[in-house]
C-alpha positions as MATLAB code, in Angstrom:
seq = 'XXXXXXXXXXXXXXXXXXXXXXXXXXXXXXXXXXXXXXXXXXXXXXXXXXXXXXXXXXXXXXXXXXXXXXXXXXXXXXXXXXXXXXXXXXXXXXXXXXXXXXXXXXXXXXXXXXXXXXXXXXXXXXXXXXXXXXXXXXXXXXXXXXXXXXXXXXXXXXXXXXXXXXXXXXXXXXXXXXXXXXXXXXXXXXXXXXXXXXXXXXXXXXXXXXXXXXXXXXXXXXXXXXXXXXXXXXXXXXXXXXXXXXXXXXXXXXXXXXXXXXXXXXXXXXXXXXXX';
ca = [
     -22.113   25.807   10.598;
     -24.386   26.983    7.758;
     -26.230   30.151    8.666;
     -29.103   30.253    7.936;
     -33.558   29.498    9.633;
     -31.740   26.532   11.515;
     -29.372   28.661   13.296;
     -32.557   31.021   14.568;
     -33.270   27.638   16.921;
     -29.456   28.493   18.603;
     -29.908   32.313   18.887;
     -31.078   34.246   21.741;
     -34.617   35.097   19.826;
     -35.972   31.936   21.347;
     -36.184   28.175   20.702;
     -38.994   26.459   19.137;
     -40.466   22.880   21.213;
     -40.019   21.605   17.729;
     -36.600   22.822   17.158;
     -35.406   21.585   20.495;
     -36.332   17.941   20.101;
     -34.950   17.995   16.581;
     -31.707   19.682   17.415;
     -31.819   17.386   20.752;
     -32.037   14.558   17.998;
     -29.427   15.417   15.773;
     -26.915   15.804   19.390;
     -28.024   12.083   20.016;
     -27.272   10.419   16.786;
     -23.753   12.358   16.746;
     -22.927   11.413   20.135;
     -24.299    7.795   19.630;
     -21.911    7.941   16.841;
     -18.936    9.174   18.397;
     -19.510    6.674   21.055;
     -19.566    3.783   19.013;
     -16.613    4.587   16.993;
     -14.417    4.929   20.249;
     -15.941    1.757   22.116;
     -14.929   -0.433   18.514;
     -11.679    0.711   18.985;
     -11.684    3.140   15.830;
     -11.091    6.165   16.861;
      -8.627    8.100   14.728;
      -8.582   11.649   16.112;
      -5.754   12.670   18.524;
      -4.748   15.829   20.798;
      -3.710   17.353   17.902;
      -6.809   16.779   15.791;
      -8.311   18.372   18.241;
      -6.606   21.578   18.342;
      -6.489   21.528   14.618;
      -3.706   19.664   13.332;
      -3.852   16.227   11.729;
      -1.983   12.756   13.006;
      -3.462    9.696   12.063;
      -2.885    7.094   14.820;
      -1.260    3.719   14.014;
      -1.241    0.660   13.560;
      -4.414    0.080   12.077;
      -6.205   -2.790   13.163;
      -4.612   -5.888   11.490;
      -5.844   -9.619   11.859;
      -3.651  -12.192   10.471;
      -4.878  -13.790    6.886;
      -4.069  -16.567    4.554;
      -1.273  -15.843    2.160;
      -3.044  -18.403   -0.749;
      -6.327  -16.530   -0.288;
      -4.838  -13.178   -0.688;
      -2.184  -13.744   -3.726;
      -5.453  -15.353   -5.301;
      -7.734  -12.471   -4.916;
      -4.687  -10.363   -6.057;
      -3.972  -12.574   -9.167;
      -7.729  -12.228  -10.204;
      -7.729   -8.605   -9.414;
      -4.741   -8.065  -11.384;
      -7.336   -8.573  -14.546;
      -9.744   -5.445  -13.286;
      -7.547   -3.124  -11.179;
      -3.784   -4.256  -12.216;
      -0.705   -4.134  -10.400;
      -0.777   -2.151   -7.442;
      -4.442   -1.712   -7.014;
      -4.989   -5.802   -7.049;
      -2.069   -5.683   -4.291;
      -4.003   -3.259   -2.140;
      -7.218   -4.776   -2.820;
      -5.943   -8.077   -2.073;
      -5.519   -7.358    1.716;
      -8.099   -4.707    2.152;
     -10.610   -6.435    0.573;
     -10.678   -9.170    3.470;
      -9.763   -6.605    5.719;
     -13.004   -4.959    5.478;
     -14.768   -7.917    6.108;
     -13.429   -8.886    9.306;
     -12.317   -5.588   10.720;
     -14.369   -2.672    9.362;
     -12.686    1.012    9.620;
     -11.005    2.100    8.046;
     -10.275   -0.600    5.194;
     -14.380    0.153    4.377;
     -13.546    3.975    3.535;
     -10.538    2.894    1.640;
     -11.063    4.359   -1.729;
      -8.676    1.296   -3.062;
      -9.528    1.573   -7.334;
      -8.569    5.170   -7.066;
      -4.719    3.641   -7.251;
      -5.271    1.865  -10.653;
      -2.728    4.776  -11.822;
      -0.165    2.073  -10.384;
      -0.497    0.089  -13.773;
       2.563   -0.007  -15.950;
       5.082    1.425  -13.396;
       2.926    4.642  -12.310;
       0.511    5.624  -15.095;
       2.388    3.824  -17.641;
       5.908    5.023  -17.178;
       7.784    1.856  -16.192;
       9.218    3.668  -13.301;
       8.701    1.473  -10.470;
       6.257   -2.018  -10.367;
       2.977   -1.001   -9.016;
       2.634   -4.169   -7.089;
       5.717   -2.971   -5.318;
       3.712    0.147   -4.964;
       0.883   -1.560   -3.397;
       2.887   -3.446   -0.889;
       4.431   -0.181    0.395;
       1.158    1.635    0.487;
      -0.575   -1.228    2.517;
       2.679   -1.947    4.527;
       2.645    1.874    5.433;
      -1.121    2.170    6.379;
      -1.397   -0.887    8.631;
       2.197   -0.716   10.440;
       2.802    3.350    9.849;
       5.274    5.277    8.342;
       8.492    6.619    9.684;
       7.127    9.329   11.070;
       4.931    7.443   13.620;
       6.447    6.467   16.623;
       7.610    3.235   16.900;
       6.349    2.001   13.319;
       8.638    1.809   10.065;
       5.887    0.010    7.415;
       8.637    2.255    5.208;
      11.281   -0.775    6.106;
       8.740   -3.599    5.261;
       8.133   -1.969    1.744;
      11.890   -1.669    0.654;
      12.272   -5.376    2.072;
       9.418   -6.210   -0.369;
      11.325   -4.510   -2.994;
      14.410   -5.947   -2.184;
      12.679   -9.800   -2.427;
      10.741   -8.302   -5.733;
      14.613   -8.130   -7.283;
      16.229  -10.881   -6.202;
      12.892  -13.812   -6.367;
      12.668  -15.764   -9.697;
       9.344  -14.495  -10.935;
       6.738  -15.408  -10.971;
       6.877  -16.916   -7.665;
       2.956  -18.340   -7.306;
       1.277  -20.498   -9.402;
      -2.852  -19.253   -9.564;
      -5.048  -22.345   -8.867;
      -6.883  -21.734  -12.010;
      -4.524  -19.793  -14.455;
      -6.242  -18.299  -17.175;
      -3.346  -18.943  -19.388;
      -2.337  -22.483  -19.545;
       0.898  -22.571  -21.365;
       3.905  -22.590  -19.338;
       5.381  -18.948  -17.871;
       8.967  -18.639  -17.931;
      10.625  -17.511  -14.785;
      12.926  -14.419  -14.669;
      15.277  -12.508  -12.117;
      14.769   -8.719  -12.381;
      17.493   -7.478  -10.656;
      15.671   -4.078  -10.026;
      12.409   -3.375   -8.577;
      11.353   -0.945  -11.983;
       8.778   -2.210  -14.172;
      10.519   -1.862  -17.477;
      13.250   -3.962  -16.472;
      11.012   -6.545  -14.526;
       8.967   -6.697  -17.579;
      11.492   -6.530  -20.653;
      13.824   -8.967  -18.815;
      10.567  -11.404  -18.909;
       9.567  -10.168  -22.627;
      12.941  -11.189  -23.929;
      13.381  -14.696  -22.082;
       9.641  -15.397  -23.191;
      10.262  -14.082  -26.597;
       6.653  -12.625  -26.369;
       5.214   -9.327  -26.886;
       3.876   -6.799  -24.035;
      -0.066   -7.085  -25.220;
       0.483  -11.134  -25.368;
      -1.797  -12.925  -23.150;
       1.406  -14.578  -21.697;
       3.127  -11.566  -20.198;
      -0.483   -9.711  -18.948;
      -0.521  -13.679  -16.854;
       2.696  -13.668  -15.590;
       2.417   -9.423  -14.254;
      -0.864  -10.937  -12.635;
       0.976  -14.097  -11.187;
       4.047  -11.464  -10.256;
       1.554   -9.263   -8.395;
       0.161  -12.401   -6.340;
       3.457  -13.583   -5.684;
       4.222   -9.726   -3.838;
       0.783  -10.116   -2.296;
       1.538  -13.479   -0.749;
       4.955  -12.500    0.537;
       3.507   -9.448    1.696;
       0.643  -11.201    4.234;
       3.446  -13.558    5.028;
       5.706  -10.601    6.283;
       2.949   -9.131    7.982;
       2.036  -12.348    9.798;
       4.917  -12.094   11.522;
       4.588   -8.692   12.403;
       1.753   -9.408   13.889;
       2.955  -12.286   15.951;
       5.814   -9.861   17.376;
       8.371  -12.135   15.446;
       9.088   -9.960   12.184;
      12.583   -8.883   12.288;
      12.977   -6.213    8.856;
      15.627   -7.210    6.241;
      14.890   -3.756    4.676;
      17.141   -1.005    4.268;
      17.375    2.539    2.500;
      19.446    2.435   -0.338;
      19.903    6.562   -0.362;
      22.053    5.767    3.152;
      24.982    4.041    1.474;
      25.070    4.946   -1.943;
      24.710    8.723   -1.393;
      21.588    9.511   -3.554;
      18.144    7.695   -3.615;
      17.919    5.230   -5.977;
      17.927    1.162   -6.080;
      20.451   -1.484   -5.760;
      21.428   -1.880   -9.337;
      21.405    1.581  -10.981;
      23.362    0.357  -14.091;
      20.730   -1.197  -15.535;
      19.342    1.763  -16.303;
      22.369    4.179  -16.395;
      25.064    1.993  -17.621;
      28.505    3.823  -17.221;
      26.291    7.381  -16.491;
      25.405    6.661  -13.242;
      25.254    9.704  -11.601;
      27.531   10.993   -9.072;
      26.361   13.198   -6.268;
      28.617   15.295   -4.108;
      29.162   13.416   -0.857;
      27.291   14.577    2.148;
      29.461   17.135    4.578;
      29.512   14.630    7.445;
      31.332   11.895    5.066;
      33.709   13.984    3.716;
      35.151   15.605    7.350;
      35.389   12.056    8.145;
      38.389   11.245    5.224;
];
């Protein structure tokens, strides 16, 4: 608390009838507050909030939505917030409306960085990004008990590489001509892209490719709300799995795309080699 006059109204010098009733005020309105946030169910603090530490509590509310709605408010975004952001926005956007907290405190254009593979660097597609963030904020991450949105995410970058994309068609495209259909093979921008830029035979700025990265990223966001669905019906059984498990280091399926014959080759972990 501030010191300061206001804390004179606390102190043992004496409290003011004015002081009391607007300090008695200021009690109400917080505990008015307080009590609304726990009766609608949004109450985020814990036991160890309280004693200082920080755990978020999850799932976060989630009612089920309409895959066409969502990859077309995601396809439209793509043209103001890009990639990852539109994916986000997509699902939180209609979340807001027909939940409330904490989709309205969401600060979702604040991940525009997601455009072009993370700030520009290709490195991995920022609708893929998007699907993991909102996979991991409504189910939870590994660390929360029971709740793996982590698995979801690397199943949505596991259908990212193997779908031929783009998988939706917008209702009202805002590029007519017809988009050719690629298979990335990887979930990395660069790849996703250039695969599409050489099939296409067009250039990255070309009005073609920016539609097809906005009909990619409504493709992820309509998979995504289908996935989640079925979470939400108890009936979601994950096909996702963590590459870094089998292969020894993190990285993707496919690594030679990118590293050819220098692939990198880590040291294997103590517990495989005792076992040879």
């Amino acid at each position: 608390m501030r010191e300061g006059k206001e804390e004179v109204l606390l102190s043992s010098e004496g409290i003011s009838r004015r002081g009391l009733f607007r300090n008695a005020g200021k009690l109400a309105i917080g505990a008015t507050a307080a009590a609304a946030m726990t009766a609608g169910g949004l109450s985020f603090l814990s036991g160890a909030e309280a004693k200082g530490g920080r755990t978020e509590k999850w799932p976060w509310p989630y009612v089920k939505l309409d895959p066409e709605t969502t990859a077309e408010i995601a396809y439209n975004d793509w043209y103001r917030l890009f990639c990852g952001a539109a994916v986000v926005n997509s699902v939180f956007s209609q979340l807001r409306e027909k939940v409330g907290e904490p989709y309205n405190s969401f600060p979702v254009d604040a991940f525009v960085f997601l455009e072009g593979g993370i700030s520009g660097w290709g490195t991995v597609c920022g609708s893929n990004a998007g699907a993991n963030i909102v996979s991991n904020c409504i189910i939870g991450p590994r660390i929360a008990e029971s709740a793996d949105g982590m698995l979801m995410g690397s199943e949505m970058m596991q259908w990212y590489s193997e779908a031929r994309m783009p998988v939706y068609m917008p209702k009202n495209p805002k590029v007519k001509t017809e988009i050719p259909k690629t298979v990335s093979n990887s979930p990395l921008c660069h790849i996703s892209v250039g695969r599409w830029m050489k099939a296409a035979n067009k250039d990255l700025m070309s009005p073609e490719r920016k539609d097809r990265c906005a009909r990619v990223t409504a493709s992820v966001a309509y998979h995504l709300v289908e996935l989640l669905n079925q979470w939400k019906d108890n009936t979601y059984a994950t096909k996702g799995t963590i590459p870094s498990k089998t292969c020894g280091i993190t990285g993707q399926h496919n690594c030679t795309d990118c590293h050819g014959s220098n692939v990198p080759a880590p040291p294997l972990p103590k517990k495989m080699t005792s076992e040879k």
